[in-house]
C-alpha distance (Angstrom), angle and dihedral (degrees) to the residues before:
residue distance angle dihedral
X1 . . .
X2 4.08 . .
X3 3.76 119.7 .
X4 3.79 85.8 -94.0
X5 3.85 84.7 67.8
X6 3.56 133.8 -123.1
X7 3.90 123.7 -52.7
X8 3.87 117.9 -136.7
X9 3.71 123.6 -160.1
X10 3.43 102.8 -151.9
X11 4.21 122.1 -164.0
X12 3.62 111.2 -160.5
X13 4.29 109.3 -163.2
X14 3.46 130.1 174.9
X15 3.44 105.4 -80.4
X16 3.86 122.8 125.0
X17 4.02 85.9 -103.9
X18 3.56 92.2 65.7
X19 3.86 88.0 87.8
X20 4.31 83.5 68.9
X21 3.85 89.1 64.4
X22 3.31 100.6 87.7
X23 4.05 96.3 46.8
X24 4.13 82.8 47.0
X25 4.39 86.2 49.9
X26 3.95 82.6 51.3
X27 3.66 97.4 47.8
X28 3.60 105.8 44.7
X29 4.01 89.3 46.4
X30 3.61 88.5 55.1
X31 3.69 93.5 51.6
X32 3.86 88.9 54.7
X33 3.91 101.0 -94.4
X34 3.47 132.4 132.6
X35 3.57 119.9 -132.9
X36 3.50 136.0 -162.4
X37 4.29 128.8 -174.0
X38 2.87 147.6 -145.0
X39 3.83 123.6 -170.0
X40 3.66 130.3 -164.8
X41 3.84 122.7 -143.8
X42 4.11 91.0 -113.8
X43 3.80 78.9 50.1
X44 3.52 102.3 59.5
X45 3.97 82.5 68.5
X46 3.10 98.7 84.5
X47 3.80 103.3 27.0
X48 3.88 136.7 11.4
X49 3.70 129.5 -118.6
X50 3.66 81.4 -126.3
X51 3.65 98.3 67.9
X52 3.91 92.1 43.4
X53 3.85 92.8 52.8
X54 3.57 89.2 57.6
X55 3.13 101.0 47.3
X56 3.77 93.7 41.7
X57 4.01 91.6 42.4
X58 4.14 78.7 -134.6
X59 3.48 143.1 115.9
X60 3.85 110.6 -109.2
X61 3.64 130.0 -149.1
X62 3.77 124.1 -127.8
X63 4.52 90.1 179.9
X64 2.89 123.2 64.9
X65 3.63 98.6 -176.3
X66 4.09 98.8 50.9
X67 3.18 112.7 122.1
X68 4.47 101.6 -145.3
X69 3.54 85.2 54.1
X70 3.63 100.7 48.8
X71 3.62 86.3 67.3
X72 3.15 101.7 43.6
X73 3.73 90.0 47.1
X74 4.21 92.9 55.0
């Protein structure tokens, strides 16, 4: 952990807990992280890649399996 803070991939699936994602987003954002998701189709269910990409203030990724955003994803 730098002093830009840690950076948190975080996979959102299509679980019931998926709806916490967003309050997780918020939290590690406020504590200085940078977070970047990735959303599942059984994820967008119960919450949209819209409302994690502002929160997040970062792209998110609906593939998995594309191959441009794998690398951008790390």
């Amino acid at each position: 952990m730098g002093a830009a803070g840690p950076k948190v991939l975080l996979v959102v699936g299509g679980g019931i807990a998926a709806y916490k994602a967003c309050e997780l987003v918020r939290l590690i954002r406020k504590g200085g992280g940078d977070v970047t998701c990735v959303i599942t189709k059984g994820g967008q269910q119960f919450v949209t890649p819209m409302a994690l990409a502002a929160l997040s203030e970062n792209q998110v990724y609906t593939n998995l399996f594309d191959l441009k955003n794998e690398a951008e994803m790390g």
